[in-house]
C-alpha atoms as a printed R data frame, in Angstrom:
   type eleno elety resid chain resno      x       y       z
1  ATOM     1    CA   UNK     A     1  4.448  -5.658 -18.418
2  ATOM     2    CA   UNK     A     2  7.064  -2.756 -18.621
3  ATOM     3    CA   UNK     A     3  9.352  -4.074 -16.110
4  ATOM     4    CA   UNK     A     4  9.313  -8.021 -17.453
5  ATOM     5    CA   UNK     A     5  9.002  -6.997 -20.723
6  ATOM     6    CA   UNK     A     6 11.413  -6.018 -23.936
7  ATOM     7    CA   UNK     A     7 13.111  -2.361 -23.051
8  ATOM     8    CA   UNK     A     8 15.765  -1.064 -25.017
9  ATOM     9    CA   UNK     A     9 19.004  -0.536 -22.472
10 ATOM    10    CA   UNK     A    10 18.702   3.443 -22.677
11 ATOM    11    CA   UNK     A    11 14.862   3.346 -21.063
12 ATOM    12    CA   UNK     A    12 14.693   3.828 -17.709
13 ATOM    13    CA   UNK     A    13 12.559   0.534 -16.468
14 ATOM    14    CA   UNK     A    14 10.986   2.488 -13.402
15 ATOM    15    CA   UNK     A    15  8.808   5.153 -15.573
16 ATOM    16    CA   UNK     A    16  7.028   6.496 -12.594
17 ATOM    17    CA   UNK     A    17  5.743   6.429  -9.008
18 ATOM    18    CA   UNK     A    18  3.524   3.437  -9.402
19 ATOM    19    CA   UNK     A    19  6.622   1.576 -11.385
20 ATOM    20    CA   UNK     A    20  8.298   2.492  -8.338
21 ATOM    21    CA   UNK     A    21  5.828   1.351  -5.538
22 ATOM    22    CA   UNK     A    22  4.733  -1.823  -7.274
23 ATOM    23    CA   UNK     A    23  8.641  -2.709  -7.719
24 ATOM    24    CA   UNK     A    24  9.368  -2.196  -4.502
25 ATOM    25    CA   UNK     A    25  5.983  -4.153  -3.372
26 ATOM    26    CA   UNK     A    26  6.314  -6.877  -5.738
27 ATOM    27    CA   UNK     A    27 10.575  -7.346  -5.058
28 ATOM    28    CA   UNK     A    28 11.239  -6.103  -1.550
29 ATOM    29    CA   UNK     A    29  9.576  -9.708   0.074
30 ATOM    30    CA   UNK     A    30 11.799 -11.786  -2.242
31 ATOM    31    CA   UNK     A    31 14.826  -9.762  -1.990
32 ATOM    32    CA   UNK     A    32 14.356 -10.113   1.805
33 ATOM    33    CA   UNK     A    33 13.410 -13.633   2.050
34 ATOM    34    CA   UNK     A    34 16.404 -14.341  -0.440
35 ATOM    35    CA   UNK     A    35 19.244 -12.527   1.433
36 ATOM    36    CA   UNK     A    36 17.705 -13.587   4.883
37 ATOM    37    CA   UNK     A    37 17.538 -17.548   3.855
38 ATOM    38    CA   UNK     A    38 21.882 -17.176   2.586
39 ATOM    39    CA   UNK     A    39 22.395 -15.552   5.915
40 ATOM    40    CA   UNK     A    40 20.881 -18.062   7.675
41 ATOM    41    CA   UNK     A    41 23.219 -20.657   6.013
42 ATOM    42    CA   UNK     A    42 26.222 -18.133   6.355
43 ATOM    43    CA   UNK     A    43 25.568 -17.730   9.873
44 ATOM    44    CA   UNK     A    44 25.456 -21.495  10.373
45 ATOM    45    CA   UNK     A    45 28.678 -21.797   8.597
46 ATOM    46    CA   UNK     A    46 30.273 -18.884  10.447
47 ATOM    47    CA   UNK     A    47 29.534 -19.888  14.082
48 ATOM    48    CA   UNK     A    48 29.542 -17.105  16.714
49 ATOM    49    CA   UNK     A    49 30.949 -15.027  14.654
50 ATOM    50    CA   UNK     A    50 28.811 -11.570  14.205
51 ATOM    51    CA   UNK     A    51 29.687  -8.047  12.025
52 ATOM    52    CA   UNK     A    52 30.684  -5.514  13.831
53 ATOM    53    CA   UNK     A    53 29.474  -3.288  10.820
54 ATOM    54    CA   UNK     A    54 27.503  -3.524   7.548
55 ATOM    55    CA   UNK     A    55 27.391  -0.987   4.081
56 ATOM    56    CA   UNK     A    56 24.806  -1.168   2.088
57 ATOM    57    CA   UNK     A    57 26.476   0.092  -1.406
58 ATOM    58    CA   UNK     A    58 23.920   0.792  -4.002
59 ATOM    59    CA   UNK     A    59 21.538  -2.201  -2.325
60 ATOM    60    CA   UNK     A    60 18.456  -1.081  -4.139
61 ATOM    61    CA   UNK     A    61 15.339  -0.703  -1.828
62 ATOM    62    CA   UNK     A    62 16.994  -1.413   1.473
63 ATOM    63    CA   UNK     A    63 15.336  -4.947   2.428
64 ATOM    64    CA   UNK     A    64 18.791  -6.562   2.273
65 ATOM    65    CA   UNK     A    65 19.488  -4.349   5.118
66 ATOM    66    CA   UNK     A    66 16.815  -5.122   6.814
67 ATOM    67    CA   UNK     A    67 17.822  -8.738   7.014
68 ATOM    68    CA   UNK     A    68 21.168  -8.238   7.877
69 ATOM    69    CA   UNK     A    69 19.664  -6.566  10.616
70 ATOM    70    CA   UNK     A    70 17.565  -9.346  11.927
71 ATOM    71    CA   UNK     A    71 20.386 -11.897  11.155
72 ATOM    72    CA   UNK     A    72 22.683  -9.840  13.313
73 ATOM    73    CA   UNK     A    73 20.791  -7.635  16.034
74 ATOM    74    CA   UNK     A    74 23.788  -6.542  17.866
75 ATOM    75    CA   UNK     A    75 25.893  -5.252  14.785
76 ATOM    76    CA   UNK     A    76 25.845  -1.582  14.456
77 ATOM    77    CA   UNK     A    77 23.261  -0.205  12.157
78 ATOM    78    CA   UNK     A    78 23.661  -0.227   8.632
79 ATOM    79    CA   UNK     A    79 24.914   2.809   6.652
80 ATOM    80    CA   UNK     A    80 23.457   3.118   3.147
81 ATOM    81    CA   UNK     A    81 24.907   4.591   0.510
């Protein structure tokens, strides 16, 4: 209720550990599935192109990452920041 609910700007959103964990639980799939799903169509678009690298700049829990990864198994490994 916290995290879809009515917070003032200033309050942090994720309170505690089990903010934390059921975030990451309850966004990590979607994120993933979201990202993976535009890559697809990117990759379709961009032929045989591949990455030779990929940053992950303030990409939350990682799972964006993690499907670059599997879109692109012979780019280098990400580096998050």
């Amino acid at each position: 209720s916290h995290y879809r609910g009515v917070v003032p700007t200033h309050a942090p959103v994720l309170r505690d550990r089990s903010d934390v964990a059921a975030y990451a639980a309850y966004r990590m799939p979607a994120t993933f599935e979201a990202v993976r799903s535009a890559l697809g169509a990117f990759r379709d678009a961009a032929g045989p192109w591949t990455p030779a690298t990929h940053t992950d700049i303030g990409g939350g829990t990682g799972s964006a990452s993690w499907a670059v990864a599997e879109a692109w198994e012979d780019a280098e490994t990400p580096v998050a920041t």
